[in-house]
N, C-alpha and C positions, 0 to 999 in steps of 0.2 A: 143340538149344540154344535155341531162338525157342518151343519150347515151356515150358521154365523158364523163360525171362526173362517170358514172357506169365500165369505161373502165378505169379510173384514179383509179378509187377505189380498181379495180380486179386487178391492176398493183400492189398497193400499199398493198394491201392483199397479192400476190405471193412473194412480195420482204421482208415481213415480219413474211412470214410461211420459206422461204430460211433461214432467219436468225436466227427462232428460231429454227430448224432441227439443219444447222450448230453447235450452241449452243451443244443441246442435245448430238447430235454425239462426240463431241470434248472430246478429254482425261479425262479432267481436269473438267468434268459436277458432281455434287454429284447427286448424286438421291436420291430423298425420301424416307424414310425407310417407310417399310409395314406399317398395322394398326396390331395394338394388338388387343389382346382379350377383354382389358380394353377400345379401341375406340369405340368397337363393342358396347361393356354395355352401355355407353356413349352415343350412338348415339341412341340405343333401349329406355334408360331411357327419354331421350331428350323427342323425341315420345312419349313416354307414357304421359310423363306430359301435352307436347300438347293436347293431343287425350283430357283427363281425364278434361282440364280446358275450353276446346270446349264444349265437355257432358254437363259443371256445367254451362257454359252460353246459352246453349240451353235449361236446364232445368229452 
């Protein structure tokens, strides 16, 4: 039975990587514009805050 459900599933997973390919491929797909410099800061700053409020409850 966990052989079916795992062979419905691998079915259901190919027919839903087919469609989101299809998707991408298609004319009419926007693509995501890059990250900026400003993402970069952003996501370093993020971090740091993290790192910094872990320190203060370790200490």
């Amino acid at each position: 039975m966990s052989t079916e459900n795992s062979k419905d599933f691998m079915e259901l997973l190919q027919e839903e990587l087919d469609s989101r390919i299809n998707e991408i491929e298609s004319p009419g797909y926007e693509h995501v514009p890059s990250l900026t410099k400003g993402d970069y800061v952003g996501m370093i700053s993020a971090a740091i805050v993290c790192v910094v409020i872990i320190v203060i409850g370790i200490v």
